[in-house]
C-alpha positions in Angstrom: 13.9 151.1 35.4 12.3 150.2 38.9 12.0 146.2 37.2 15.1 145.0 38.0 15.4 146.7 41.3 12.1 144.9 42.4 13.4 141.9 40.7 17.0 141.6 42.6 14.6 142.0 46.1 12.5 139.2 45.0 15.8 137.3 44.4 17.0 138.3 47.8 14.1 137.2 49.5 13.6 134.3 47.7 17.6 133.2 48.3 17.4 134.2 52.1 13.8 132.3 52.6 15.9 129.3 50.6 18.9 129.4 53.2 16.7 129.1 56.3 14.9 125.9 54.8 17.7 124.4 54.2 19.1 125.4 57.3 16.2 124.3 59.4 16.5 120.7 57.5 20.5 120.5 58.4 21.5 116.8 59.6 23.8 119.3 61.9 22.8 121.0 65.3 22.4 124.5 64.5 21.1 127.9 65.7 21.6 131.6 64.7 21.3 134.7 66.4 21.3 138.2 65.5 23.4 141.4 66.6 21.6 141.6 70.1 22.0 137.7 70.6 18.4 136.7 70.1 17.7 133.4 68.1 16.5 133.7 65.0 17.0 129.8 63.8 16.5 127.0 65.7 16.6 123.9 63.6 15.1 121.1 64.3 18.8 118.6 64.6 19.0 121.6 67.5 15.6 120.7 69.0 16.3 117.0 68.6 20.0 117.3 70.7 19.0 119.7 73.4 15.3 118.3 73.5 14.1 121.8 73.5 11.7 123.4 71.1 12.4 126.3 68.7 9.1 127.7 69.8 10.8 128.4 73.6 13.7 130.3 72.1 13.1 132.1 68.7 13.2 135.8 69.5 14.5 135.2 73.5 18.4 135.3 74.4 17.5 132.3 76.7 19.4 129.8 74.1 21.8 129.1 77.3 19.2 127.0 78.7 19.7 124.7 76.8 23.3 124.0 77.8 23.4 124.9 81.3 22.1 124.8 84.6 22.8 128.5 85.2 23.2 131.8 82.9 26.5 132.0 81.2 27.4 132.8 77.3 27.2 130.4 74.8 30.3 130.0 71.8 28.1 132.7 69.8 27.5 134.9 72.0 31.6 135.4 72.6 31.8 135.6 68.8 28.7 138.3 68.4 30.7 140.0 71.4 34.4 139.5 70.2 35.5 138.6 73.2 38.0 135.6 72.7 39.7 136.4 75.6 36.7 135.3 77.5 37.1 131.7 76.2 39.5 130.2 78.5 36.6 130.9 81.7 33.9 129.0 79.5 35.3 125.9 78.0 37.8 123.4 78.7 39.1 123.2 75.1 38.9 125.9 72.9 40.4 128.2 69.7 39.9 131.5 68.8 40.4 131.0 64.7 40.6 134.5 63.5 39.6 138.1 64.6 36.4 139.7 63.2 36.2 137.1 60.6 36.4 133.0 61.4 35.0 132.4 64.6 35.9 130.4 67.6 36.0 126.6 68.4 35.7 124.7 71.4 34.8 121.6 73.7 33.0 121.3 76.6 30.4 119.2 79.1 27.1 120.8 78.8 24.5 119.8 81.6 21.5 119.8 79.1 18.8 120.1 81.7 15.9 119.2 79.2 17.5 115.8 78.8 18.9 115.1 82.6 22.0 114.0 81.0 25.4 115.6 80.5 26.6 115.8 76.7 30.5 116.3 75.7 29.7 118.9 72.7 32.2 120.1 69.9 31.2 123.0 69.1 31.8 126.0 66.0 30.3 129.5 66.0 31.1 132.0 62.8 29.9 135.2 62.4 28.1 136.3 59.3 29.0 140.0 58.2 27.3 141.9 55.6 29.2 144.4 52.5 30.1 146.8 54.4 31.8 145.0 57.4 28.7 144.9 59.8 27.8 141.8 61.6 24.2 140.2 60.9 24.3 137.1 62.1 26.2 134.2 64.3 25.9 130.8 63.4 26.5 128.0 65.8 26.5 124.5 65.0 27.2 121.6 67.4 28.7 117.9 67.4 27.6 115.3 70.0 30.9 113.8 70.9 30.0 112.0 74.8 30.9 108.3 73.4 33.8 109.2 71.5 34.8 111.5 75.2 34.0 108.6 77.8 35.8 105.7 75.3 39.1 108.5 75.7 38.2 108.6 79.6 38.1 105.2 79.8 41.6 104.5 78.0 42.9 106.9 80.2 42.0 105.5 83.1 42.9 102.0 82.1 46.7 103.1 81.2 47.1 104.8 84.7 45.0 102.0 86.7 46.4 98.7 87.9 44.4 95.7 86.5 44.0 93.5 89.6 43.5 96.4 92.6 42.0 99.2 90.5 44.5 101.3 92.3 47.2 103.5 90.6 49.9 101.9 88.5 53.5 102.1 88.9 53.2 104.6 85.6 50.9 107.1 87.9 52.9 107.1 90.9 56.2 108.1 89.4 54.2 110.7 87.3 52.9 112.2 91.1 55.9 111.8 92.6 58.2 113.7 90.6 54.6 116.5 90.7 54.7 116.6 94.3 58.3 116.4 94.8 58.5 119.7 92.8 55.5 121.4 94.5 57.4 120.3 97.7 60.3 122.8 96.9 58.3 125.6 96.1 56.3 125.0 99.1 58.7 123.9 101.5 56.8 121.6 103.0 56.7 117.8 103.7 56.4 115.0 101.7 55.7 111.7 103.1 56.0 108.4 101.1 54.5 105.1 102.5 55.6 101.7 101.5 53.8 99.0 102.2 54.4 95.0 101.9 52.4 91.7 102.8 54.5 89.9 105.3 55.3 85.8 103.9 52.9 86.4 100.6 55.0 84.0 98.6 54.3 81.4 101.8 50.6 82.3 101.5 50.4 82.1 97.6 51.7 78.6 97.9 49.5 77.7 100.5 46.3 79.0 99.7 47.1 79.4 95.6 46.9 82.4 93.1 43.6 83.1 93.7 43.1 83.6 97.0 46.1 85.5 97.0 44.7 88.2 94.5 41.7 88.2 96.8 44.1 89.1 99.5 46.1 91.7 97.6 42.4 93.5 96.4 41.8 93.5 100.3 44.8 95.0 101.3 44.9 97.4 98.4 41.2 98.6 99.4 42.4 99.2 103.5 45.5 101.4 102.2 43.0 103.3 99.4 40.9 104.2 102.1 44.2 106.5 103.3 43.9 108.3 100.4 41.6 110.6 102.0 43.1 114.2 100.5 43.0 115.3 96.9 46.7 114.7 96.2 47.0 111.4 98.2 47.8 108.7 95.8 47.4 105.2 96.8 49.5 103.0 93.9 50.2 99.3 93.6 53.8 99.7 93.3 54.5 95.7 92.3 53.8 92.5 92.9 52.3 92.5 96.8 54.2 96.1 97.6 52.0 99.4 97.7 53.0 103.3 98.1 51.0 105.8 99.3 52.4 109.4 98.6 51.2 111.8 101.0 51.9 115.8 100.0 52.3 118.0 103.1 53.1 115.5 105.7 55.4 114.8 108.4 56.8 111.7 110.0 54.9 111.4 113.2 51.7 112.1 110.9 52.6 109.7 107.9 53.4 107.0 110.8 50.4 107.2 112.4 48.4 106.5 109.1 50.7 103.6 108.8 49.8 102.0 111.9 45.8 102.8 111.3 46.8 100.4 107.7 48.4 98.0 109.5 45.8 97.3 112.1 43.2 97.9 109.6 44.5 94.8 107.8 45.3 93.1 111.0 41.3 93.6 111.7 40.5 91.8 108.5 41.4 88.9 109.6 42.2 87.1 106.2 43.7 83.3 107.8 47.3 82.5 106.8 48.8 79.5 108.9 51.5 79.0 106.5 55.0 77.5 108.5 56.8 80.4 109.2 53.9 83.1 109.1 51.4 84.0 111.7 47.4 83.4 111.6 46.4 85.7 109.9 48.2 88.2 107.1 49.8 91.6 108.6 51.9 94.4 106.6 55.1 95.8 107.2 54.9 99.5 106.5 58.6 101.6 105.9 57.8 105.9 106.3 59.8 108.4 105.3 59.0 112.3 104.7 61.5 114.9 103.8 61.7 118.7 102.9 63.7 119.0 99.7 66.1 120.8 99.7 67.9 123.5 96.6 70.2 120.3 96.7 67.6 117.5 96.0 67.4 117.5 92.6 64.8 114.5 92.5 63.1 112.4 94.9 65.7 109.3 95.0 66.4 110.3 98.7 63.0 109.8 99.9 62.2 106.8 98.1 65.8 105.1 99.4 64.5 105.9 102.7 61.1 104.6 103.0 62.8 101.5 101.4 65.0 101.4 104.1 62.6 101.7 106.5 60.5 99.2 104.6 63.6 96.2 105.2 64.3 97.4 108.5 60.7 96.0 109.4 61.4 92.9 108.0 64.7 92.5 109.8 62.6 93.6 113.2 60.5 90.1 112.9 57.5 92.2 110.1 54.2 93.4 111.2 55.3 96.6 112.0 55.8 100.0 111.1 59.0 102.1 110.9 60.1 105.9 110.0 63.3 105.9 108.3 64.2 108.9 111.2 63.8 106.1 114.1 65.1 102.8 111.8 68.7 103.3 113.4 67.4 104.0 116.9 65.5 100.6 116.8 68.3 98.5 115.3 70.8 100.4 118.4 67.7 99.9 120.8 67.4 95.8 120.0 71.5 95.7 119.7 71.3 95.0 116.4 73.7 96.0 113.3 72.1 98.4 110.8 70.4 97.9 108.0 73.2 96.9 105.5 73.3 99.2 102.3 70.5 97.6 99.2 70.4 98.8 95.7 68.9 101.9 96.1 65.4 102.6 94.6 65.3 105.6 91.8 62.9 107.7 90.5 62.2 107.1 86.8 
């Protein structure tokens, strides 16, 4: 009676020596660890991907090396701990696909220091349980997707990237606007919004042609990117030879003073225009506005009416200059000039 007992053992062995061969030949990255997170397979589509050997992680819990610069959990070692709450702190993209049973998925850059290069890895971890509900095994298994992620970079950046100055598109600065308008009210705070125009480019277009002028506009766009210093600046090309510059947590005199600095920049540049009716060289005209919104301001229209304002009212006061919507009336009264007469207001999209 002890035949088929010895028998179904052989079979076992013979079916579990079977699965690792064919596991170790998978096309797929893959590696398995046990209860206490030690490897136990490392195939060789892993060794190939990470560049490191099986031979410096079979039987070690070092499999994060791998992957990362510094010690942190891999997919299967959240899955061998059932902890998919932990998910969200490790990866960038991610689902938890079932308790106790189907694993997790996720996404993320990995700095693979063996290689020197970053990877973009998708990446599935199961756990393997045996009859009576006890886990064995994890299995991890991994897709190189770093083309597929930089082509979907790229894309993204091209529809939010103007073609001629590389700055933001009108797309991108509504989207921040309407962001930082809203963060405004919770905040409180000050929003400034500069807009900026080449004085007589039609003039110099016609003298100096298309391409020069482009040459111009990439100049002039590069001098007000440069004002982009802080992480939620945005310097846009708003149209044609007009640029915006949004700056969160700003007030008047600050904004105008960063005005000025572009105007003189481009002033410095010295980029010849001698067309009849324009000066020697090109200059800007810069309108500034900045507002705390109010319960009552419902979206930014008020701001952007304002710097638009501003923005006429310096090409009434002979261009090359800059003026804040606050002082607009002051220098109009000052010169003994009428206001600025009412335009078709600008609106937020």
């Amino acid at each position: 009676m002890a035949k088929p007992r010895k028998a179904s053992a052989k079979a076992v062995d013979v079916a579990d020596s079977y699965a690792v061969r064919l596991m170790q030949h998978l096309v797929v990255p893959t590696f398995v660890i046990d209860p206490r997170r030690r490897v136990v397979i490392w195939n060789r589509a892993c060794e190939r991907l990470t560049g490191v050997p099986a031979s410096e992680v079979i039987g070690t819990t070092k499999h994060w090396q791998a992957f990362y610069e510094t010690r942190r959990p891999c997919l299967a070692d959240l899955v061998a701990l059932d902890r998919p709450e932990q998910l969200p702190e490790f990866y960038s993209e991610y689902a938890a696909r079932g308790h106790n049973g189907l694993g997790f998925s996720a996404e993320n850059w990995c700095v693979m220091p063996k290689l020197g290069s970053q990877l973009y890895l998708a990446i599935d971890a199961g756990p393997i349980h045996d009859e009576a509900g006890h886990l064995i095994a994890v299995v991890e298994t991994l897709r190189d997707l770093t083309d597929q992620k930089r082509a979907e970079t790229a894309l993204k950046e091209l529809a939010t990237r103007d073609g001629l100055t590389g700055l933001s598109n009108r797309r991108s600065f509504d989207q921040m606007l309407m962001s930082e308008w809203a963060r405004a009210q919770r905040t409180q705070k000050p929003m400034a919004l500069l807009f900026v125009d080449v004085d007589h480019f039609k003039l110099f277009n016609d003298r100096h042609g298309h391409q020069s002028g482009d040459e111009c506009l990439r100049a002039v766009a590069d001098v007000v990117s440069r004002h982009a210093l802080r992480p939620l600046d945005l310097a846009s090309r708003y149209g044609g030879e007009e640029f915006a510059l949004i700056l969160p947590d700003m007030d008047c005199d600050a904004a105008c003073a960063s005005a000025e600095e572009i105007r003189r920049a481009v002033m410095a540049l010295g980029i010849a225009h001698g067309a009849e009716g324009a000066g020697d060289h090109v200059t800007l005209r810069v309108g500034v506005a900045s507002h705390i919104p109010g319960e009552a301001d419902g979206n930014p229209d008020r701001l952007l009416g304002a710097a638009d304002e501003a923005l006429y009212a310096a090409k009434r006061l002979s261009r090359n200059r800059v003026i804040c919507a606050e002082r607009a009336l002051a220098e109009f009264a000052g010169l003994g000039r009428e206001p600025v007469p009412g335009r078709a207001a600008r609106k937020s999209a």
